[in-house]
N, C-alpha and C positions, 0 to 999 in steps of 0.2 A: 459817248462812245462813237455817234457816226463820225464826226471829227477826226477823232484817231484813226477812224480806218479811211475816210476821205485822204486824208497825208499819206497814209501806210500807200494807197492805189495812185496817188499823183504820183508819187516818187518814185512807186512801180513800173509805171506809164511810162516814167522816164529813163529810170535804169534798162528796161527792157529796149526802147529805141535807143539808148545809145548800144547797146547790147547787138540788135541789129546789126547798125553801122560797122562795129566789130567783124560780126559773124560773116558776113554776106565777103567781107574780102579775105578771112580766115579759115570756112569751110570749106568742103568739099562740095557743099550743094548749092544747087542754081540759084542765083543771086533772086528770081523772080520767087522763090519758093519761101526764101529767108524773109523778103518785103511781106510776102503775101502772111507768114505768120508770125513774125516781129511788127506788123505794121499794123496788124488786125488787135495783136494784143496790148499795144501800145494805147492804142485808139480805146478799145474796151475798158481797159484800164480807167481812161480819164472819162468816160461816161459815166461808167459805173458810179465813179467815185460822187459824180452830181445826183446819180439816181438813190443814193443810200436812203435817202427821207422814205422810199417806197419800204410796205413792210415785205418784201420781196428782196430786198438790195444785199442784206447780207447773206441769204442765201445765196443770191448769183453770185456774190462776189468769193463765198467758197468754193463754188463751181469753178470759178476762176481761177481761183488759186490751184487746183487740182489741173487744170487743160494747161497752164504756164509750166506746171512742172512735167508733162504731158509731152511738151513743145520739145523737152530734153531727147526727142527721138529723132526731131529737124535737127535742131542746133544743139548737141551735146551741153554748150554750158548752160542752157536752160536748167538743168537737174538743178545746178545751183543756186543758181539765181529763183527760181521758183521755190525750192527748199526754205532758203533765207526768208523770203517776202510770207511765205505761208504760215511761217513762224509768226514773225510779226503781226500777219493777217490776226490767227486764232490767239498769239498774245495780246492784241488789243480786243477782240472780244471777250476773252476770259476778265482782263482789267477793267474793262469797261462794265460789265454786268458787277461785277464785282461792288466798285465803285457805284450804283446804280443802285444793289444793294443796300447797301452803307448809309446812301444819301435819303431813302424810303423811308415815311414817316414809322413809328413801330405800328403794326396793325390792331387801332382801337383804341389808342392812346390819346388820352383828353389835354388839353394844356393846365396847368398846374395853376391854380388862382392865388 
């Protein structure tokens, strides 16, 4: 599962800074305003995605997802883009426990002689 969501927050990381790039010459707001929070969340992104091992990682990383769709208050297409990624975010953890499930020995079950 942290796999899935490690790619899910790389790609994020990176849609977000091109996103950036975008925004800072398409908005209405201060170029320093767009860096300061396309560049914060770009950055976050790609940490996070190394800190998932911690048992804390996916937690932050919904926290995450919730302040990127947040950012839609700086940069309007944020709503989007954070909506999309957050999707993905909570659909790899739903498949992934899922699967996780699945893979669990049954509980108490001997091997058959």
């Amino acid at each position: 599962m942290r796999g899935i969501l490690a790619a899910v927050l790389v790609f994020e990381g990176l849609v977000v800074f091109f996103a950036t790039l975008v925004a800072k010459d398409l908005s209405d707001v201060d170029s320093t305003t767009v860096w300061w929070v396309g560049g914060t969340a770009a950055v976050a992104c790609v940490v996070l995605a190394g800190l998932l091992r911690r048992p804390w990682g996916i937690t932050v990383g919904s926290v995450l997802q919730i302040l990127l769709i947040a950012a839609g208050f700086v940069v309007p297409t944020m709503f989007f883009l954070g909506l999309v990624f957050a999707a993905l975010w909570f659909l790899g953890i739903y498949l992934g426990r899922r699967v996780e499930r699945q893979e669990a020995p049954a509980g108490g079950a001997s091997d058959d002689r």
